[in-house]
Each structure stands twice: as structure tokens, then as C-alpha cells.
C-alpha distance (Angstrom), angle and dihedral (degrees) to the residues before:
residue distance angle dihedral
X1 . . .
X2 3.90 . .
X3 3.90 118.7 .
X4 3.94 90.1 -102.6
X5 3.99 98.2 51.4
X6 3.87 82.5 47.2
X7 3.37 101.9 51.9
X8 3.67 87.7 48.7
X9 3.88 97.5 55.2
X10 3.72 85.8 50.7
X11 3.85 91.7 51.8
X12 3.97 87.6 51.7
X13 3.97 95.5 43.1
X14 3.89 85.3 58.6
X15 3.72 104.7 37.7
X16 4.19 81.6 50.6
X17 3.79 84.5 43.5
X18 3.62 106.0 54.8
X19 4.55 124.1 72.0
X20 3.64 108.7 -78.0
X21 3.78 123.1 -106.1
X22 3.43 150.6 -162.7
X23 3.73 80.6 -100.4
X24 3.40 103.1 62.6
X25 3.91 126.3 85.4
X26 3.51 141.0 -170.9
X27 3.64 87.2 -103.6
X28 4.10 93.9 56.6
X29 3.87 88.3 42.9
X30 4.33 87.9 43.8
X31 3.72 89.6 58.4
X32 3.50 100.8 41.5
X33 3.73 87.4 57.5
X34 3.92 93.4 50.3
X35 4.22 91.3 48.8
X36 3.64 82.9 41.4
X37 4.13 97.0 56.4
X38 3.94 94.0 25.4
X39 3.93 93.2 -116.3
X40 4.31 88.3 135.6
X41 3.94 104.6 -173.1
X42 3.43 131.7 5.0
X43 3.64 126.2 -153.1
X44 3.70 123.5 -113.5
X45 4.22 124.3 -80.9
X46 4.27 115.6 -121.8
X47 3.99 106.3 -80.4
X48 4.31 95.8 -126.8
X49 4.07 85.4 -174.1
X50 3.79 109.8 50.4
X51 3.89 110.9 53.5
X52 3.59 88.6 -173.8
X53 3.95 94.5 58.2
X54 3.62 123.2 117.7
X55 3.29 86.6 -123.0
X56 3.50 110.1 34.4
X57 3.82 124.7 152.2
X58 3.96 118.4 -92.0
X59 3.96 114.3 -116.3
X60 3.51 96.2 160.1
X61 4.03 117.1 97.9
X62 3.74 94.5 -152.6
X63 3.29 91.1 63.9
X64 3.84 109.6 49.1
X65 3.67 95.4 99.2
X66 3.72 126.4 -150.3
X67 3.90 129.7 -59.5
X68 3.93 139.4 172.4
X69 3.52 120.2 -137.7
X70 3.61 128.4 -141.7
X71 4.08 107.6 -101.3
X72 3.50 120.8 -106.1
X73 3.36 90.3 -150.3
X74 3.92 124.0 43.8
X75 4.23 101.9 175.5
X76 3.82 128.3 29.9
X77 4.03 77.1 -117.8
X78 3.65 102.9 57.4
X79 3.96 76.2 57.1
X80 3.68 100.1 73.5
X81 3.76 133.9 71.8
X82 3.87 90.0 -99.7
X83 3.30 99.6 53.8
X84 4.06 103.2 36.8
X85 3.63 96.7 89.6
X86 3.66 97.3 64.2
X87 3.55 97.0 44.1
X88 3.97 84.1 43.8
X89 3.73 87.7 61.6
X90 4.17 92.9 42.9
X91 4.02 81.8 57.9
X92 3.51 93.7 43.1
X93 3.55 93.8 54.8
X94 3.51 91.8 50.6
X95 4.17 94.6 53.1
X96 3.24 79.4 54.3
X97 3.54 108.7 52.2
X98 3.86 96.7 39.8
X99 4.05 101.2 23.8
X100 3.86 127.8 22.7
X101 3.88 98.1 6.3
X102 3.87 132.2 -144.4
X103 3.30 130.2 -55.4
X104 3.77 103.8 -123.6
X105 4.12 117.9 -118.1
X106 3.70 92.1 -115.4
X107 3.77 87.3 62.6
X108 3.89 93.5 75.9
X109 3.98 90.6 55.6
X110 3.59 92.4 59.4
X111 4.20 119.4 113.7
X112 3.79 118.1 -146.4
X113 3.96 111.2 -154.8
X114 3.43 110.9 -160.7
X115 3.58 123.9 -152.4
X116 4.06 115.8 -175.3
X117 4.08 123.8 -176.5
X118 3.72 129.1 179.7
X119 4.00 118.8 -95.1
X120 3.73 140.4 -161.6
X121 3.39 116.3 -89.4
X122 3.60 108.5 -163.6
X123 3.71 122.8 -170.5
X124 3.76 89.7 -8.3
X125 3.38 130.0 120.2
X126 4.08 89.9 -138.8
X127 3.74 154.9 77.5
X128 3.66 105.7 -102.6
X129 3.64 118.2 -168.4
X130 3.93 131.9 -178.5
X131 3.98 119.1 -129.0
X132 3.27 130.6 -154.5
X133 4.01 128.3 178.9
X134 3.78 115.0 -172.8
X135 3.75 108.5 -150.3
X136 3.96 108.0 -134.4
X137 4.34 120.1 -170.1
X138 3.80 121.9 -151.8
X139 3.64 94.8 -93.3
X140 3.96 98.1 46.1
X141 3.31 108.8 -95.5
X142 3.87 125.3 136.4
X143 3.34 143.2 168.1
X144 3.93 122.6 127.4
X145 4.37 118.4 74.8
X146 3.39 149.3 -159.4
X147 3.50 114.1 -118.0
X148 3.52 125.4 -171.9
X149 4.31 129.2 161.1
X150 4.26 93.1 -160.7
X151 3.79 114.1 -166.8
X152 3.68 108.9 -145.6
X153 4.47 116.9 -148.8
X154 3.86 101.1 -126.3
X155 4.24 84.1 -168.8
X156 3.55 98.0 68.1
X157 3.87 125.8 83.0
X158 3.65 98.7 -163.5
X159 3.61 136.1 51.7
X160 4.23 109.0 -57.2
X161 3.65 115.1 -127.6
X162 4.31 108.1 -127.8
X163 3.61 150.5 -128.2
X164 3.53 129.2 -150.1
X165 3.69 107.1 -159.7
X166 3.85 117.9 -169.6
X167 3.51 100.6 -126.1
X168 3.90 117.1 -165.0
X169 4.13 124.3 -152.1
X170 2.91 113.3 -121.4
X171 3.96 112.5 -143.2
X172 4.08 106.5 -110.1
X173 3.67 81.3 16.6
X174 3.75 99.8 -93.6
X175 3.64 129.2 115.6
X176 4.14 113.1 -126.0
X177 3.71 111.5 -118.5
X178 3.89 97.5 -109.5
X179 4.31 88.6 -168.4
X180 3.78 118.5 -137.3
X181 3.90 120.3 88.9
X182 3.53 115.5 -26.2
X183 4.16 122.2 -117.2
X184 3.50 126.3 -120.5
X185 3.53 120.3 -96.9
X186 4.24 101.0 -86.3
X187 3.38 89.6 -154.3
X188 3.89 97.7 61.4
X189 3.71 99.5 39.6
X190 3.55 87.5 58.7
X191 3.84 91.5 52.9
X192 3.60 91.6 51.8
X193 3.06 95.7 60.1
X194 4.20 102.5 46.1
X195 3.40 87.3 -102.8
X196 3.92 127.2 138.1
X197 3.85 116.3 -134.3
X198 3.43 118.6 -151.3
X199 3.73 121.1 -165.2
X200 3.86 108.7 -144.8
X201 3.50 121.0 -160.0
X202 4.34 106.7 -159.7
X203 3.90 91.7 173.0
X204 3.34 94.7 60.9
X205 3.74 93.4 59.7
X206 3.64 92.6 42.7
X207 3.61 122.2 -3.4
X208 4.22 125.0 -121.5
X209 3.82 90.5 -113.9
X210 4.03 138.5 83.0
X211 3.64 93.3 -147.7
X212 3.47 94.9 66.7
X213 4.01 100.2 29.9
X214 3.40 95.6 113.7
X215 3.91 96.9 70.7
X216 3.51 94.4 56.3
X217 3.69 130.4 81.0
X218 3.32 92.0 -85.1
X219 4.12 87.0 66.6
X220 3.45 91.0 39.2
X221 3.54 98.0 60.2
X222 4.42 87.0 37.8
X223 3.70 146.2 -14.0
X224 2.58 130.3 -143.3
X225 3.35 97.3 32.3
X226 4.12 121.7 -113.2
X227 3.94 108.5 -117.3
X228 3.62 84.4 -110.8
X229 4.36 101.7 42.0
X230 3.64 116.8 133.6
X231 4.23 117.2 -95.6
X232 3.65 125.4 -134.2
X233 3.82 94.1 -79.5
X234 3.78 90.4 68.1
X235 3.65 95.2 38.5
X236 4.05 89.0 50.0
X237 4.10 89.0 53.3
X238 3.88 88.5 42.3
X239 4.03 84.9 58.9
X240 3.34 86.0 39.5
X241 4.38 97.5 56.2
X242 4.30 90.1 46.8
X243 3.87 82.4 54.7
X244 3.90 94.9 47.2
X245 4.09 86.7 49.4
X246 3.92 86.8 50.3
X247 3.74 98.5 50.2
X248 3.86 89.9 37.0
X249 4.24 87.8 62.7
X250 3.77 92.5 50.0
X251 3.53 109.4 95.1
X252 3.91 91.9 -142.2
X253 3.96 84.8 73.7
X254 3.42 135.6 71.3
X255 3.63 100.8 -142.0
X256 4.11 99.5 -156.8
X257 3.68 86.7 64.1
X258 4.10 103.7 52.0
X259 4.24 106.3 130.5
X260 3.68 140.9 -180.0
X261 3.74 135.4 -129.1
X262 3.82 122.9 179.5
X263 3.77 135.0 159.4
X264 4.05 135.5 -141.4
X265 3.93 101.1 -32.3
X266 3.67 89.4 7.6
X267 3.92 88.3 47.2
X268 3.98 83.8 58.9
X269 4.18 91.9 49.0
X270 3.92 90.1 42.2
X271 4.00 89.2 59.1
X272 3.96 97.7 38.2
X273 3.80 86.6 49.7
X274 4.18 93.6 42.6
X275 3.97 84.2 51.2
X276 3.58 96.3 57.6
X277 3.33 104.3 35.4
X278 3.94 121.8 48.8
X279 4.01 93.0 179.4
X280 4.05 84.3 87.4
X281 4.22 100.2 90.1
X282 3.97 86.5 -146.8
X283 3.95 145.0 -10.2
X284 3.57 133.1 -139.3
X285 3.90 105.2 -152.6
X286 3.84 99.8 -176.8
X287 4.22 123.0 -173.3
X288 4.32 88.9 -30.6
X289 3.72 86.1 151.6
X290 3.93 114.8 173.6
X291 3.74 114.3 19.9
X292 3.60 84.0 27.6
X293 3.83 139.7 48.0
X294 3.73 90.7 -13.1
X295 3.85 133.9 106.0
X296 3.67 97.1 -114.1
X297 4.00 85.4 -168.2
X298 4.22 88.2 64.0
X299 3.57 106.3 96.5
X300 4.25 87.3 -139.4
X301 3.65 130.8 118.7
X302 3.70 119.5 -23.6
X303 4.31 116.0 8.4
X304 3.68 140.2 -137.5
X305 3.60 79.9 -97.4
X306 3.63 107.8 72.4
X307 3.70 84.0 46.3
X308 3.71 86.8 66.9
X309 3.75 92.6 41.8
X310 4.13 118.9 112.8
X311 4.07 89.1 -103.4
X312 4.17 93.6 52.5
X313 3.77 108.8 26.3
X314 3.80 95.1 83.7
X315 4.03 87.7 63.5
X316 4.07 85.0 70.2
X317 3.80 147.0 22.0
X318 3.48 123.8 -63.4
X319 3.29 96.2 -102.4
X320 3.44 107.1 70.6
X321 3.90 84.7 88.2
X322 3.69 96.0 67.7
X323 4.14 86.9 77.3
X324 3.45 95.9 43.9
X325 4.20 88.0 66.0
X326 3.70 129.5 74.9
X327 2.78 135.8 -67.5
X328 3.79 87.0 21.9
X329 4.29 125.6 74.1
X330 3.55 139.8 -176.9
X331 3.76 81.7 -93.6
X332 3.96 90.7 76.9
X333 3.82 95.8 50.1
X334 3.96 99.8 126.9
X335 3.97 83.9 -142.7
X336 3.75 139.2 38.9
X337 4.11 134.4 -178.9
X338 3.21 101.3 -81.5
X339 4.09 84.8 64.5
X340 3.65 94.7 50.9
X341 3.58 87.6 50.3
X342 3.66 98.1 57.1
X343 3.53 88.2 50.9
X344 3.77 85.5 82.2
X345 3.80 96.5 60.1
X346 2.71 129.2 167.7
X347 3.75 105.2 2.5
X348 3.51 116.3 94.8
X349 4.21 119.6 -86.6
X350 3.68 129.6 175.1
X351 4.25 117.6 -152.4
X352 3.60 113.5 -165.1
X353 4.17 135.4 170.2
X354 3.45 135.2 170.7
X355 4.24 119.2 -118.3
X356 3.29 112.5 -77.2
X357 3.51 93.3 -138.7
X358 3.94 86.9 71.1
X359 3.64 95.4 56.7
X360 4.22 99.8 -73.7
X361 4.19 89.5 107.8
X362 3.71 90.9 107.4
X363 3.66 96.9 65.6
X364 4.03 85.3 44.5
X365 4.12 97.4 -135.3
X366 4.23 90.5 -161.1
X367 3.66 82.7 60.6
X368 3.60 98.3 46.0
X369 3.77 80.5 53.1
X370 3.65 103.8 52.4
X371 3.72 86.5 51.7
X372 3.95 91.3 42.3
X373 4.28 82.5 57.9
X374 3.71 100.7 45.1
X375 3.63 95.8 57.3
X376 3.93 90.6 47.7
X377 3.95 85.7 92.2
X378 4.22 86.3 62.7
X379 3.77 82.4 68.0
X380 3.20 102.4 46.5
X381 3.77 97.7 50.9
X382 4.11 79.4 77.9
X383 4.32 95.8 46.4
X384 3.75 89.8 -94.9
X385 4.10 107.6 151.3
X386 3.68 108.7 -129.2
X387 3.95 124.9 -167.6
X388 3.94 114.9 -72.8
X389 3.87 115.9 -111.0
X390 4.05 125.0 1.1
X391 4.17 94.6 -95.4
X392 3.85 106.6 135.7
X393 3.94 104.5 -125.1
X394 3.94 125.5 -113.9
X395 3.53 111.7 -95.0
X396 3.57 114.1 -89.1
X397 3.42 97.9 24.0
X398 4.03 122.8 136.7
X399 3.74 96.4 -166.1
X400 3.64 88.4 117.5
X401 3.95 103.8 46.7
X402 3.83 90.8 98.4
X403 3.79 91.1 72.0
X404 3.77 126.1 86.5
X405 3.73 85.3 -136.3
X406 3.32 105.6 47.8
X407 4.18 143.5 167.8
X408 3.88 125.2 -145.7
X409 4.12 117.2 -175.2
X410 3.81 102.9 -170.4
X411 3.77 123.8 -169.4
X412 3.77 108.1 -107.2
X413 3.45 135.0 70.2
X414 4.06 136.9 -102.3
X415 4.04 87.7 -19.9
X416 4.19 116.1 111.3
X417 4.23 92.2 -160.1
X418 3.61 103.8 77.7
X419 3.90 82.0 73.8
X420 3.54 103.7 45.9
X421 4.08 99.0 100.7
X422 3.90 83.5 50.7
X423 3.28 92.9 56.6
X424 3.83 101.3 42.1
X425 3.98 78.2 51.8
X426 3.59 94.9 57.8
X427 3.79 95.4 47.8
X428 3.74 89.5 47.7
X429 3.46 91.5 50.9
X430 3.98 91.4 52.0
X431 3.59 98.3 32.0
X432 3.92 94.1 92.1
């Protein structure tokens, strides 16, 4: 290493060193990383605004081009019930190593203390209750929480199944007014149905930035980070299992029946934290798109790339950033979607998108469905009946609701409710 390149790495070590401030950005914290690692400069994510850009994303089929994808099998033996789990945990490994990251040792040390105090419930026919686990490390320190507002049926005599809905924060508190037709209230479609809703809170626990990574639980666990540390996406489903275990000890829940439900970069954390762990009855992985239910290897809508990009990186480990620099691509990932998806078999998962055609092209739903189909044989390893033939279904069409893994195409655009009966269906359906 050359005087320069040193000094550098010694610049980043520090800046990543020191208490965050309202100086630092994800860009300062971005760079640090890639002097830290050695990855130098990345090359540029797919433009999805400027058609005209030199690098603007692909939404033309014709001109994908071809790809091979890592196997998801490598021996006629890892292809049996007997010999799945090991090559589950090869695969897992991998995710881990190149995707999502690894939960650091410390992690399993930490206490949650749970405080929980009665709420207004409005216009609902409930008990609504607010939840909130203080993360505690070995040595005492604290800082990031659990949050969760959980709405409590009042018409059911027996323990509620639950939904744990990826709730974003808004900054100022107020959701934008995205236009088009407005959702149902979440909160009172799960209530109709006996369902509890639980309002989960991801920021809180670790916050949707780089520049303030570091006082999350991701810091409190390490920082810097190891090249190989687990993203936000793995520390939102970590948050995600101690609130699972918390609702599964109240006696108002029935604790078999605990599901997730999470939309765009929630959609990606919903599926990284249904992969990992199988305790969650089902998963609702809606529009997640690159880093997610995508083909990263299909040259459509947004690339590996702006994953790696100073706005996106913090959602996974480190590494990611060592394919998004020459002379490596996305083409030398050891691992793609369709391997993170099989890492849920065979517990039940539901993939949905909107059309692309409506404004869902970003997330590239044909590619979330090619992965979606070569992970069906994951499932059937265990006797599970996957769909016949690879043809993507017609949107709107619940042909494939009777499968544990299943795929749900509504007909809007970058929204996740127009599938929310179907997916209460499909847990219902494998909740017995």
C-alpha cells in the first residue's frame, strides 16, 4: 500500500471512528467504508428518471441479454431432504457474505427490556397498546429500540393470529400523498378479520441512513463495521425476531401464526428476515425489487449498483461493493435471489409486485418471477406442490394461492395493499 492509499484508510478508520454528527453523511461514512475495505471507485447505479442518460436503467426485454445463475443445487445429494440442510447452510453463508451480512457474536448477548403502556384506541374495536424494547449490550450501554403500536381484536375469544407490518417514519411525521386510489385503513382490515396488527417501527432500531448508522444497533453491536457485518435489512429482521418472541409469550397471541408484511425497502427486510428465521408462520414480501426478490443478474430496472451506492449500501454488508468495481460485476456474485429465496423453504412465503406498466418497472416484477420459479424446487425437496410450468401468471390471478410458495401480481403500481386479503388468505390457508 502506497503512502497516499494509506493515508486515506487512516482518514476513513477515524472519520468511522469518531461520534457521529450532524456533519456526517452517508456519503462521508460510504467512502470511509470503500478506503476502509480497498474497493476504490465504484461505477455508477442505472438512472430510472432520465431515459436519455448514459446510464439509464434497461426496461426493454429485448435487450436484457443473457446470464447464468449460480445453481441451487451443486450434487444430486444436496437435492434430497437429507442433504438440504447442509447445502442450506453453504447458501446461507453465502447471502450472508455477499447480501444481508452476519449478525455479529455480540448480538446474541444483548437484553431487550420491554416496557408496554396502554394506548388510545380510537374508532377501533381493540386494545391497543404501545411497545417498547430497550436494547441493552454486555457492558451497559443502550441506545437503539423496538418500537411497536400493536392493535389488539377485542372480537375474538382465543389467541389472534398477527401481522407485522413494516411501518416507515415518515420525516415530520407525515406520510406524502403518493396520489392514485387510496388504501384501506391496515389497521381495520386486520381487525376484521381477528387479526392483531402490529405497528413496527425498523428505524427506530436502526435508522434508514449511513450517516447515522453507527448509533443504531448495528454500532452498538460494532464500529466500524467488519467488511462482512450485517446491513440494516438484517438488523431490521433481528428487531423484528425479539418482537415475534414477545408477542408469542402474550397469551392474547397465538404464537404459530405470527407473519410479516413489508413493502419496497421493507419488502427487501421482510424476505432477508423470513429467510433466516422460520419461527415467522408466513411473509408478505411486497415490490422489494433489487436486493430483494429480484434477479440481480437481469440487466432490468434498478442494478446491483445502486445497491452499492452511498444512499443503499447501509441496507447490507459491506461487501456488496466489491461487485460493483472493476474488473468485477454482478455477474460474479456467488449468489442471486432466487438463493435467498430458497432459504425460506419450506415455510410458507408470498412474493407480490405491482405491473410495471403502472409505475412497478423499477423493481422489474418478470425478474422477481424468474427468481420466484427457480427456487420452487427448494420446496419441493420436502413434497410441497409448486405451480406447473415457468409462465408468469396474469395479473390478478389467484391460481397460485394454494401453494406455500406462492406469487401474487396485483393491478396497481408501487403500492403493497392491493394484495393484502391474498395474503391473509394464504396464511389462513397454511395456518393449520
Amino acid at each position: 500500500m502506497d503512502r497516499a492509499a494509506f493515508r486515506g484508510v487512516m482518514a476513513a478508520l477515524a472519520l468511522l471512528a469518531a461520534p457521529a454528527s450532524a456533519q456526517t453523511t452517508a456519503e462521508d461514512v460510504h467512502a470511509a467504508e470503500r478506503a476502509m475495505f480497498g474497493f476504490g471507485t465504484l461505477r455508477q447505479g442505472a438512472d430510472g428518471n432520465n431515459p436519455d442518460a448514459p446510464n439509464a436503467s434497461n426496461t426493454d426485454e429485448a435487450r436484457v441479454g443473457e446470464y447464468a445463475m449460480p445453481p441451487l443445487f451443486e450434487s444430486a445429494r444436496q437435492q434430497t431432504p437429507t442433504g438440504w440442510p447442509a447445502r442450506r447452510e453453504e447458501m446461507a453463508r453465502m447471502v450472508e457474505d455477499n447480501w444481508a451480512g452476519r449478525i455479529p457474536a455480540v448480538v446474541s448477548t444483548f437484553r431487550v427490556v420491554w416496557d408496554k403502556v396502554p394506548a388510545d384506541a380510537g374508532d377501533y374495536a381493540a386494545t391497543v397498546e404501545e411497545w417498547t424494547g430497550r436494547v441493552i449490550a454486555p457492558d451497559g450501554r443502550s441506545g437503539p429500540v423496538i418500537s411497536a403500536t400493536i392493535h389488539f381484536p377485542q372480537s375474538r375469544p382465543d389467541a389472534a393470529p398477527s401481522i407485522i407490518n413494516y411501518t416507515y417514519v415518515w420525516p415530520g411525521g407525515r406520510m406524502p400523498n403518493f396520489g392514485g386510489t387510496p388504501p384501506p385503513d391496515a389497521i381495520a382490515q386486520a381487525l376484521d378479520r381477528g387479526w392483531a396488527h402490529v405497528e413496527y417501527r425498523p428505524q427506530l432500531l436502526q435508522a434508514d441512513s449511513a450517516a447515522t448508522m453507527q448509533d443504531g444497533v448495528i454500532g452498538l453491536a460494532r464500529w466500524p463495521r467488519a467488511q462482512h457485518d450485517w446491513g440494516a435489512l438484517r438488523a431490521w429482521g433481528w428487531g423484528a425476531s425479539q418482537l415475534r418472541e414477545e408477542l408469542a409469550r402474550d397469551p392474547r397471541i397465538d404464537g404459530q401464526m405470527v407473519t410479516l408484511t413489508g413493502h419496497s425497502r421493507f419488502g427487501k427486510g421482510v424476505l432477508v428476515t423470513a429467510a433466516f428465521d422460520h419461527a415467522f408462520h408466513d411473509a408478505h414480501v411486497s415490490s422489494s425489487g433489487a436486493g430483494g426478490a429480484k434477479l440481480m443478474r437481469r440487466d432490468f430496472g434498478e442494478r446491483w449498483e445502486n445497491m452499492s451506492s452511498s444512499g443503499a449500501f447501509h441496507w447490507f454488508t459491506p461487501n456488496i461493493m466489491n461487485f460493483a468495481r472493476d474488473p468485477l460485476t454482478v455477474h460474479d456474485l456467488p449468489v442471486d435471489a432466487h438463493m435467498l429465496i430458497a432459504l425460506r423453504a419450506p415455510r410458507p412465503l408470498f412474493i407480490t409486485s405491482g405491473l410495471a406498466e403502472k409505475g412497478d418497472s423499477w423493481v422489474d416484477p418478470a425478474g422477481m418471477w424468474s427468481a420466484f420459479s427457480e427456487a420452487q424446487p427448494a420446496w419441493e425437496l420436502f413434497g410441497a406442490s409448486v405451480p406447473s410450468g415457468m409462465v408468469m401468471p396474469v395479473p390478478e390471478s389467484r391460481e397460485q394461492l394454494s401453494f406455500p410458495l406462492a406469487w401474487y401480481q396485483h393491478g396497481e403500481g408501487h403500492v403493497a395493499w392491493p394484495a393484502y386479503d391474498e395474503f391473509y388468505d394464504h396464511a389462513e390457508m397454511f395456518g393449520e
